[in-house]
C-alpha positions as CSV (number, residue, x, y, z in Angstrom):
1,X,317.3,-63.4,64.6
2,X,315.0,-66.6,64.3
3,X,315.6,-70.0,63.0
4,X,318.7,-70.8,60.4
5,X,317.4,-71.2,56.9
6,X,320.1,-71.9,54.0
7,X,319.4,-70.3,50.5
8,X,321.5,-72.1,48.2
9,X,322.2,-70.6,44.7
10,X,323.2,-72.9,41.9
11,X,325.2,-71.2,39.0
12,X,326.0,-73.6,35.7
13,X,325.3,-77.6,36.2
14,X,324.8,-76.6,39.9
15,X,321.8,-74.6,40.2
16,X,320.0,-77.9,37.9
17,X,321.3,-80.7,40.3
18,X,320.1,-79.5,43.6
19,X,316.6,-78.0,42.3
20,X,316.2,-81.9,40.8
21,X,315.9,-82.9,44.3
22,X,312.4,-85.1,45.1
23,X,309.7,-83.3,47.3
24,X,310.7,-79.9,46.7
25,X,307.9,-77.6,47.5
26,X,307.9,-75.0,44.7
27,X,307.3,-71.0,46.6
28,X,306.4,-68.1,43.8
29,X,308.1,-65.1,45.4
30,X,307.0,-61.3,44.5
31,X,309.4,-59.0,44.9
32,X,309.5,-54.6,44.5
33,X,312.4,-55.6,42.0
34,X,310.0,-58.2,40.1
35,X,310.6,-62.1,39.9
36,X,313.3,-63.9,40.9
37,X,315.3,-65.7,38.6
38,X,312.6,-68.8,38.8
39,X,310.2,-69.9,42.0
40,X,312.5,-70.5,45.0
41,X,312.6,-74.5,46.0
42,X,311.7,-74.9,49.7
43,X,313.0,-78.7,50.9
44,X,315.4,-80.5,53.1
45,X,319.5,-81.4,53.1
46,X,320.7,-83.6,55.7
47,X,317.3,-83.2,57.9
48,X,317.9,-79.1,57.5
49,X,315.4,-76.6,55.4
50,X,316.8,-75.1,52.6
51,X,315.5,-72.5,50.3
52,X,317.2,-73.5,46.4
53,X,317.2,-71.0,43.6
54,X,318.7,-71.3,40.3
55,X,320.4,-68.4,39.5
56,X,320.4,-68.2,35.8
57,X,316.4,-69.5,35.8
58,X,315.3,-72.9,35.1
59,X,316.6,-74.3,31.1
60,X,319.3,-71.5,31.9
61,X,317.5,-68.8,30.8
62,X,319.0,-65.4,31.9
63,X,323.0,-64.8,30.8
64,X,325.0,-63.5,33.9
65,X,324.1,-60.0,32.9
66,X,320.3,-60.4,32.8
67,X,320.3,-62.2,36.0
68,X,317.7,-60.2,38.5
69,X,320.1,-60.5,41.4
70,X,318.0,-58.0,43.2
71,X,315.0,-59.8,43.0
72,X,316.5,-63.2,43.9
73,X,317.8,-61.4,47.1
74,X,315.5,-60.2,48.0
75,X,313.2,-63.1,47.3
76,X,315.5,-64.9,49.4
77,X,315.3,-62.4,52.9
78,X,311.3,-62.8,52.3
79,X,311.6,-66.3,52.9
80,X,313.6,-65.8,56.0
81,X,316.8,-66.9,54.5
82,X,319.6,-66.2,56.9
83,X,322.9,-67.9,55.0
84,X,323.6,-68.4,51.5
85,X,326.1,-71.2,50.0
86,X,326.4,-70.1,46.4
87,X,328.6,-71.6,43.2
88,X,329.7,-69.9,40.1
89,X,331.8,-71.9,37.4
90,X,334.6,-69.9,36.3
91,X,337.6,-69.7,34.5
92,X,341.2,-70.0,36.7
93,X,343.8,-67.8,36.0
94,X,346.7,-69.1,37.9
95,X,348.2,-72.6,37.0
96,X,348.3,-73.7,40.7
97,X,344.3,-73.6,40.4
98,X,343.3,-76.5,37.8
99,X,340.2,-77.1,36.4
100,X,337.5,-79.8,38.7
101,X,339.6,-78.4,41.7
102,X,337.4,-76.2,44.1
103,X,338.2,-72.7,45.8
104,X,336.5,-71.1,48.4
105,X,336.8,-67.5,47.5
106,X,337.6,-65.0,50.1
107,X,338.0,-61.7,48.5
108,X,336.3,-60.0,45.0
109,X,337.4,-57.6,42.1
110,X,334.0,-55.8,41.0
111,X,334.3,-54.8,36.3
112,X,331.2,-55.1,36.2
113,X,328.5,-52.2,34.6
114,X,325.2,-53.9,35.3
115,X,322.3,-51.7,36.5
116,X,321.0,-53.1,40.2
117,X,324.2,-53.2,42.0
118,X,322.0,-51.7,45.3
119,X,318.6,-52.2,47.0
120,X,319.1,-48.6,48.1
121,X,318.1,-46.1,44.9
122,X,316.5,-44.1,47.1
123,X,318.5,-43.6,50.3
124,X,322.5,-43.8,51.3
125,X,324.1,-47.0,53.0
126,X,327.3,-47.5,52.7
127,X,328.1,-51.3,54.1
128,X,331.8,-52.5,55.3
129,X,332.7,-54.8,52.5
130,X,336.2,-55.1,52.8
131,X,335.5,-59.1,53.7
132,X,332.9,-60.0,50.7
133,X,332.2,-63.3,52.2
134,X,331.0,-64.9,55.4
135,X,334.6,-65.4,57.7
136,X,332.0,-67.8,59.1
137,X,331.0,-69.5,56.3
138,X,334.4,-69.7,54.6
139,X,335.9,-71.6,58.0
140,X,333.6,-74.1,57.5
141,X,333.4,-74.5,53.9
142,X,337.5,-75.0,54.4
143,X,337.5,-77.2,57.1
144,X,335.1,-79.4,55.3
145,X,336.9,-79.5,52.1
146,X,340.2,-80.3,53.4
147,X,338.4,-84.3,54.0
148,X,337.7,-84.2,50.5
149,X,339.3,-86.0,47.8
150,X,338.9,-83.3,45.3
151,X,341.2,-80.3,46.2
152,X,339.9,-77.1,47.7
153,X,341.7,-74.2,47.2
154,X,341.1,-72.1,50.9
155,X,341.1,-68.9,49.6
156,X,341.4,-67.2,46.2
157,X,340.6,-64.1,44.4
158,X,337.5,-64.0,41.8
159,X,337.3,-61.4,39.2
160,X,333.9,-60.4,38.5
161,X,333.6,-58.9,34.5
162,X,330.5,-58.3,32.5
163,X,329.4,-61.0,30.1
164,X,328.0,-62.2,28.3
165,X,330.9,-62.6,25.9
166,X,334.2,-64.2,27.7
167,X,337.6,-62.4,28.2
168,X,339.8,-61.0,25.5
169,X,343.4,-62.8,26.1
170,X,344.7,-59.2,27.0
171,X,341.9,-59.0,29.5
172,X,342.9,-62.6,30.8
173,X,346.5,-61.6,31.3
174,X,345.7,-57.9,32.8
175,X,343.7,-59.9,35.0
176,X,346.7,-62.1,36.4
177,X,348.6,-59.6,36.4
178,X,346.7,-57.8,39.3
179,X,346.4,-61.2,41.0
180,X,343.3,-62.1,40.7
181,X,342.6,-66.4,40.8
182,X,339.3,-66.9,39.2
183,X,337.2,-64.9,36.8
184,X,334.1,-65.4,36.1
185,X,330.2,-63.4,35.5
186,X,328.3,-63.5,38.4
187,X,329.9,-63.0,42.0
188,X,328.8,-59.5,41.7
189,X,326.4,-58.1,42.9
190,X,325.2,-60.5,44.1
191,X,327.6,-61.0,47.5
192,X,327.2,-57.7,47.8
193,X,323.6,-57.2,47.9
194,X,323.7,-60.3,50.2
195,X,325.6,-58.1,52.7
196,X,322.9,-55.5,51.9
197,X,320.4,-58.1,52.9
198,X,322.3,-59.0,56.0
199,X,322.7,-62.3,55.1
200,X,325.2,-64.6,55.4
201,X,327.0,-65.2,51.9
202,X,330.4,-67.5,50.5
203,X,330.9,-68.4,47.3
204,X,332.5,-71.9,46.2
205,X,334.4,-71.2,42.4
206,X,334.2,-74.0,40.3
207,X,337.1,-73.2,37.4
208,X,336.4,-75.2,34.2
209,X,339.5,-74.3,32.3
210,X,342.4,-71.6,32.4
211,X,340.2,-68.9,30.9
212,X,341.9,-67.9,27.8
213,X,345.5,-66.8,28.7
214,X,347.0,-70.4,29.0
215,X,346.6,-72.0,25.1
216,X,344.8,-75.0,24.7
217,X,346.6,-78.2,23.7
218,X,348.2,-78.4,20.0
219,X,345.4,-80.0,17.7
220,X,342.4,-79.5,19.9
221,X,339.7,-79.2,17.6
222,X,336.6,-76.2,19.4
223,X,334.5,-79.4,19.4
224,X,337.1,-80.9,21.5
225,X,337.9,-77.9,23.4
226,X,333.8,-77.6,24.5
227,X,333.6,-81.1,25.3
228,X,336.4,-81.0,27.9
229,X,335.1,-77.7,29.5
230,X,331.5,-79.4,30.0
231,X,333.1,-82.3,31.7
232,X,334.8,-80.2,33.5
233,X,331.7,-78.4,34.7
234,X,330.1,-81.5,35.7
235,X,332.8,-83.2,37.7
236,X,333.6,-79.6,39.6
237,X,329.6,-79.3,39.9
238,X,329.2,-82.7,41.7
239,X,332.1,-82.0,43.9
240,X,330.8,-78.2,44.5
241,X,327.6,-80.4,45.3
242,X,329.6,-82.2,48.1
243,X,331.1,-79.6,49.8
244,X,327.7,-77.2,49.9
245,X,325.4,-79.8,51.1
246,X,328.1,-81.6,53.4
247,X,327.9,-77.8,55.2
248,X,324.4,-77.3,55.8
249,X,323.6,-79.4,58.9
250,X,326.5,-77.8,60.5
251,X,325.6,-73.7,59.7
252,X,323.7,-72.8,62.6
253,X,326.3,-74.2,65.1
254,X,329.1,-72.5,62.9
255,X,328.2,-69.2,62.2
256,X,326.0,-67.6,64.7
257,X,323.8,-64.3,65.0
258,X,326.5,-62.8,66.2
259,X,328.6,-62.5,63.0
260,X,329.1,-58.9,61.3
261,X,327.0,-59.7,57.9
262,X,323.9,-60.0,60.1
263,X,324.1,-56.7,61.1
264,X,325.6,-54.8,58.6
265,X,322.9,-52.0,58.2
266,X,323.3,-50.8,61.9
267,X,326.1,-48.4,61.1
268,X,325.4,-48.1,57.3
269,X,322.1,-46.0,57.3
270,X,323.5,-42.5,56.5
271,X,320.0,-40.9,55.5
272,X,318.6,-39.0,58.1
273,X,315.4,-40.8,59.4
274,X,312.9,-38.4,58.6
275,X,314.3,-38.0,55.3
276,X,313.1,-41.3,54.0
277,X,310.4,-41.5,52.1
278,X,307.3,-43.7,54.0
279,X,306.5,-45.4,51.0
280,X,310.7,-46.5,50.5
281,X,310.1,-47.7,54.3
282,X,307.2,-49.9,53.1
283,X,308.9,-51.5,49.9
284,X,312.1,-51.8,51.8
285,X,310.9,-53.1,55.3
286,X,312.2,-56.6,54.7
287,X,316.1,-55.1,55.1
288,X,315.6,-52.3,56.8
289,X,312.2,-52.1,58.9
290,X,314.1,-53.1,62.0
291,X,316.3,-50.0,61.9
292,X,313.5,-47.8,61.2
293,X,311.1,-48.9,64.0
């Protein structure tokens, strides 16, 4: 499988903090699905290469619908990227999950109605999805935020719905109501075209208030209300931070190319051979040329 290279995608407040680092080498990426969300930042954590993208584009350009999550991707496999540590800021909707706390999500409700949710227009794979994330991934992410300070919630639920607009509170509580811990824009498809790209994928939720089902305090102004949401972003950010680049020095020891996600097309390919089309062989020979030798 080749060297370990860690693609780390920021969402809000996270996504600007690690593409600020110094000496980032800035890589322009072309893709069959177009450009990525903004170049991808080549550099180093901890004496370990990373590739960094921002998912929502640099100034936060493209709302969680817009994102090209196709493109970034597959931007991301070009570049040899073999496990991602991603963040999405998110909404909790259980009270035992409190905003500036962190959770390390381990399964995923799909709402969404976005266009791109496959690599695959053309043929049919069907990958195992029933774990979203990276077992892998998740252990370590876990083991390394039980020595934080900040809790980390080891498992949890996020609810993936279509933006841009947030939830309705009947949404908010129809949401709890089928259990679900976080919700939030962004999760999907991106995990899933991740496991499409055989790629090794967890998500760290960063809630920044009780979505909309929990009222806010009596005599919060909206002023008020924003104010303590965007503080809450930036302490769960810098803590999401932590945890993501205390992990990457210890990937490639943790998560080997043994795990499922990095072969997730060998059993998934359910187009005949010699029914696919040489030129989707070409465009897709990234993800699936080694199936298709």
């Amino acid at each position: 499988m080749g060297e370990t290279l860690v693609g780390l995608i920021g969402g809000t407040g996270l996504g600007e903090a690690l593409t600020a680092k110094a000496g980032a080498e800035t890589v322009e990426v072309e893709t069959p699905f177009g450009p990525p969300s903004a170049p991808v930042m080549m550099s180093e954590i901890r004496g370990r290469r990373v590739a960094i993208l921002p998912r929502h584009g640099r100034g936060h350009r493209f709302s969680p619908s817009q994102v090209p999550y196709r493109a970034n991707l597959f931007a991301l496999k070009q570049l040899g990227v073999t496990h991602i540590l991603a963040s999405a800021a998110s909404g909790s909707l259980q009270e035992t999950i409190a905003p500036r706390d962190l959770v390390v999500c381990d399964q995923v409700i799909d709402r969404t109605i976005r266009p791109g949710k496959t690599f695959f227009d053309d043929l049919a794979v069907h990958v195992g999805f029933a774990q979203p994330f990276c077992p892998g991934l998740r252990g370590l992410l876990v083991e390394l935020g039980m020595q934080m300070k900040t809790t980390v919630h080891p498992r949890g639920t996020y609810l993936c719905m279509e933006g841009p607009q947030f939830s309705t509170r009947a949404e908010s509580l129809l949401h709890r109501s089928w259990g679900a811990d976080l919700v939030g824009m962004t999760a999907m498809p991106e995990a899933k075209l991740a496991r499409e790209a055989e790629i090794c994928y967890a998500l760290v939720g960063i809630p920044t208030d009780y979505d909309c089902w929990k009222p806010h305090e009596a005599g919060e102004s909206p002023d008020q209300v924003l104010e303590s949401i965007l503080a809450n972003v930036q302490a769960g950010t810098e803590a999401a931070n932590r945890l993501i680049t205390s992990a990457v020095p210890h990937i490639a020891e943790a998560v080997g190319a043994e795990c499922g996600c990095r072969s997730a097309l060998a059993r998934a390919i359910w187009t005949e051979r010699d029914a696919i089309a040489p030129d989707t062989v070409e465009r897709l020979r990234p993800l699936i040329g080694r199936y298709l030798a």
